[in-house]
C-alpha positions as CSV (number, residue, x, y, z in Angstrom):
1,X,161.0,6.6,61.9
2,X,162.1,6.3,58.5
3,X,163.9,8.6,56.6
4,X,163.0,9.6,52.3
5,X,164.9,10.3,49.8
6,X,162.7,11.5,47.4
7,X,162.3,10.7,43.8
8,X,163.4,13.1,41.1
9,X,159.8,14.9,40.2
10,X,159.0,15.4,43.9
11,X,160.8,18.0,46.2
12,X,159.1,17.5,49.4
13,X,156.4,15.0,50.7
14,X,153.9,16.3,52.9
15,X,150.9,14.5,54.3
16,X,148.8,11.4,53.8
17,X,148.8,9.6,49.6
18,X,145.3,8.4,50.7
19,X,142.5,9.4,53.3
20,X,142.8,5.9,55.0
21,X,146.3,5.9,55.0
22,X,148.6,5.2,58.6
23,X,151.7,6.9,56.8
24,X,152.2,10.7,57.0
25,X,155.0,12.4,55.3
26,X,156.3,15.5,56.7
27,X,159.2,17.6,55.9
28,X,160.9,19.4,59.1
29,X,164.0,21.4,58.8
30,X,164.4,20.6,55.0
31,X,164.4,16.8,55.6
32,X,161.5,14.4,54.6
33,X,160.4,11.8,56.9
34,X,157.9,9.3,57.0
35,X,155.7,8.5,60.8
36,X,153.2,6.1,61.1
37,X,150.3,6.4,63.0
38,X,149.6,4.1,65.4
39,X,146.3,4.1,67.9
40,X,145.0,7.5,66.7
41,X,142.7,8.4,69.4
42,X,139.2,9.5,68.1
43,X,137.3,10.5,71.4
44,X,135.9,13.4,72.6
45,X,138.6,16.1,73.7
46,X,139.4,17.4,77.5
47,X,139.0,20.8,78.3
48,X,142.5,21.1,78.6
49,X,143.7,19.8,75.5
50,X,140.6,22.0,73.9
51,X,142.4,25.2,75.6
52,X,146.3,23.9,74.6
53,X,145.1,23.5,71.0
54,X,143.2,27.1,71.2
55,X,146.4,28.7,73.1
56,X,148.7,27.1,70.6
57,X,146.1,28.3,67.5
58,X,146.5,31.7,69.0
59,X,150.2,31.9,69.3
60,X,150.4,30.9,65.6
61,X,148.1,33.6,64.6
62,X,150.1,36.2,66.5
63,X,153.4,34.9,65.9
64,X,152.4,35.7,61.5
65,X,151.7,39.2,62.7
66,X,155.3,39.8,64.7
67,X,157.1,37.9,61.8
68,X,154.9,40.6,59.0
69,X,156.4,43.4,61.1
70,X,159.9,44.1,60.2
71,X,160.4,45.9,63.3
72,X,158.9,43.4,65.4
73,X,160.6,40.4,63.5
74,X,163.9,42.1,64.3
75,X,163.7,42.5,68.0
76,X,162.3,38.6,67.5
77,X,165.9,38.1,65.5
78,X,168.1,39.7,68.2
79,X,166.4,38.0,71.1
80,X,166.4,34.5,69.2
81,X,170.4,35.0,68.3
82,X,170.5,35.4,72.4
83,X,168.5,33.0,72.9
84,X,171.0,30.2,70.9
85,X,174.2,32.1,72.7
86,X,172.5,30.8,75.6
87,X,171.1,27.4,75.1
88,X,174.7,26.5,73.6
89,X,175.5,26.3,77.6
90,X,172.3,25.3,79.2
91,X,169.1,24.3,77.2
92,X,167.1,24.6,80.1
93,X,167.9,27.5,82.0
94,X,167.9,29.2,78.2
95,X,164.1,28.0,78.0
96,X,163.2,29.4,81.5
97,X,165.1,32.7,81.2
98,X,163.9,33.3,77.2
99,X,160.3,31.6,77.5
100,X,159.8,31.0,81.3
101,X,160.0,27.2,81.7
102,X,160.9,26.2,84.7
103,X,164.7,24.6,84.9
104,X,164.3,21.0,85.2
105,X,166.7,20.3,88.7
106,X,167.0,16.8,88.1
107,X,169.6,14.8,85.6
108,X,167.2,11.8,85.9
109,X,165.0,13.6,83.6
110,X,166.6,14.9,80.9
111,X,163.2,14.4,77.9
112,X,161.4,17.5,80.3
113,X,160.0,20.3,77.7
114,X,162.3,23.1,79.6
115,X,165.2,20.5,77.7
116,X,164.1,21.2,74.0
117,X,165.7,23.4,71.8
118,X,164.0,25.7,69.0
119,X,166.1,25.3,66.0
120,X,163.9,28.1,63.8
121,X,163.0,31.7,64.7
122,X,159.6,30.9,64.4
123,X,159.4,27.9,66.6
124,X,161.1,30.0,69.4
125,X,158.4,32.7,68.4
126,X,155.4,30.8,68.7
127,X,156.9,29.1,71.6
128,X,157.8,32.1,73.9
129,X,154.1,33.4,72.5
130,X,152.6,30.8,74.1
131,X,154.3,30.6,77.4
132,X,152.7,34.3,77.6
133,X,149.6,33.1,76.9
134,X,149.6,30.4,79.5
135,X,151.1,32.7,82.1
136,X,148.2,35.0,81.5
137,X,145.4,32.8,81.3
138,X,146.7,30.8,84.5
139,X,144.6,31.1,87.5
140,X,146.6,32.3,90.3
């Protein structure tokens, strides 16, 4: 992954310069960087990815609506500052008490999902948003 330092007319990079172009420019936490695409896939989708991508589509759309709600965006504010307090000790059990991943158990896997830390309010939104959805939608 490379890392940009952009030129003096240009703020922020975001996207592809042409339609055929491997190299996508994308500006995450207020830093530019530069991935190339390698092996795109271009089949047709599973089911499952067709319901993580309508899940995740969903969580977006409700996660605009709490954020437009001051009173909603400041319960989202308080729980997020708790969330932090608690993933400064344990990631993990942080992600499975404030979004209901499980805890990975293991050391050998530390890369696990229940490991990653949200680092903006609204990634923790849309991330606890969609651990709802998936817990309701689940066939039990």
């Amino acid at each position: 992954m490379a890392k940009v330092q952009p030129a003096l007319p240009f703020d922020h990079f975001s996207g592809k310069l042409s339609s055929k172009e491997r190299i996508v420019m994308r500006t995450r936490n207020g830093r530019t960087h530069a991935y190339a695409i390698m092996n795109p896939y271009s089949g047709p989708l599973a089911e499952s990815r067709k319901r993580a991508i309508s899940t995740f589509a969903e969580a977006v759309r409700q996660c605009k609506l709490e954020m437009s709600d001051p009173d909603r965006l400041a319960w989202w504010q308080d729980r997020y500052i708790q969330y932090r307090k608690a993933a400064n000790k344990h990631v993990a059990r942080a992600n499975a008490r404030f979004l209901g991943t499980p805890a990975s158990s293991s050391a050998s896997a530390p890369t696990r999902s229940s490991d990653k830390f949200y680092t903006t309010l609204r990634g923790f939104i849309i991330a606890s948003l969609s651990a709802q959805f998936k817990a309701s939608h689940s066939p039990e």
